[in-house]
C-alpha positions in Angstrom: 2.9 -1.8 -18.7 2.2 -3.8 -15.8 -0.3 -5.3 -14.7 -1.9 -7.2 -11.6 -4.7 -9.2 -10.3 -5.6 -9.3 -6.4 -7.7 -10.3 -3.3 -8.5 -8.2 -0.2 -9.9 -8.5 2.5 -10.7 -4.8 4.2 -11.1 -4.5 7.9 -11.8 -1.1 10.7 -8.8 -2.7 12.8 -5.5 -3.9 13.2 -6.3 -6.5 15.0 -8.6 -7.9 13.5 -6.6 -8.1 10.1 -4.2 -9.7 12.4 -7.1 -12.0 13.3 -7.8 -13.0 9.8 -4.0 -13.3 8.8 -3.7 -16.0 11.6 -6.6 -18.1 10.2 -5.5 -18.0 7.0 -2.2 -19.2 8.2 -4.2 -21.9 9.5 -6.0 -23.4 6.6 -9.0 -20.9 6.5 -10.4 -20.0 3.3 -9.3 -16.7 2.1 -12.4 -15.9 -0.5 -14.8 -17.4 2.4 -13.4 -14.6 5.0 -13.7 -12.0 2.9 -17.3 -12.7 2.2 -18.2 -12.7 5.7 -15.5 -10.0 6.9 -14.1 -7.4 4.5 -15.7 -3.8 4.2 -15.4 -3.8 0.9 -18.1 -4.1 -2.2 -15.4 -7.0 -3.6 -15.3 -9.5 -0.4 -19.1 -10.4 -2.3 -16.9 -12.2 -5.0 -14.3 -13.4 -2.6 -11.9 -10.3 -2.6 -11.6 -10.3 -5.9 -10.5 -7.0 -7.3 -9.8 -8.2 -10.9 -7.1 -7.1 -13.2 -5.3 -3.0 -12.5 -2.6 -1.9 -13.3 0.4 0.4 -11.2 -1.5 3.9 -9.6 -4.8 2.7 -10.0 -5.3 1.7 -6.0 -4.0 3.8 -3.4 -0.1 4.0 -3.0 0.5 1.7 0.1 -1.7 -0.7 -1.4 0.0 -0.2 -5.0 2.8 -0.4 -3.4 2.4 -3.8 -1.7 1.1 -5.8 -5.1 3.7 -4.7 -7.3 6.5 -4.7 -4.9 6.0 -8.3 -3.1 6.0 -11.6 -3.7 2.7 -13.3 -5.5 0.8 -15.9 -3.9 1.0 -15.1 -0.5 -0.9 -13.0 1.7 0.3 -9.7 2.8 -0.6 -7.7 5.9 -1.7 -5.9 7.6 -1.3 -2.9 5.4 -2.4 0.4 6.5 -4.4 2.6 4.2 -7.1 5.3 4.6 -10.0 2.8 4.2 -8.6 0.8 7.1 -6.9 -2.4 7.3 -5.6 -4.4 4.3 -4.6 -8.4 3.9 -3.6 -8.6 0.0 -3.2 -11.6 -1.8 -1.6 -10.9 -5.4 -2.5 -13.5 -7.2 -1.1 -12.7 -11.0 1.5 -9.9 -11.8 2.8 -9.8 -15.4 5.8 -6.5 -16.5 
């Protein structure tokens, strides 16, 4: 079965995803903004969301880490907790 391991960041907007996508693009640390800026229990360990497997996070997330490409960050993606930037960082088939 597959499995994945991933970083979030989890934001209320849009455009402030879009925010934190630029300043990763510009050398910002990713685990660094998503202690200070993601919604989410898991921006305390940098966005880490640890090891899941397919169906275990909601479907446009799921869809985004076992669908695109690993190591890069993806976003934003649009689910019912708000506003997504994913980094897969592992995926194994």
């Amino acid at each position: 079965m597959a499995k994945a391991t991933a970083r979030h960041i989890l934001v209320d907007t849009y455009e402030e995803a879009e925010d934190l996508l630029r300043e990763i693009e510009s050398g910002a640390d990713f685990a660094a903004l998503a202690e200070v800026h993601s919604k989410c229990p898991s921006g305390a360990s940098g966005g880490d969301l640890g090891e899941f497997g397919p169906g275990q996070m909601v479907p446009e997330f799921d869809h985004v880490v076992f669908h695109d490409s690993v190591g890069v960050v993806h976003g934003p993606v649009q689910t019912k907790f708000g506003y997504h930037l994913i980094e897969i960082t592992n995926r194994s088939d």
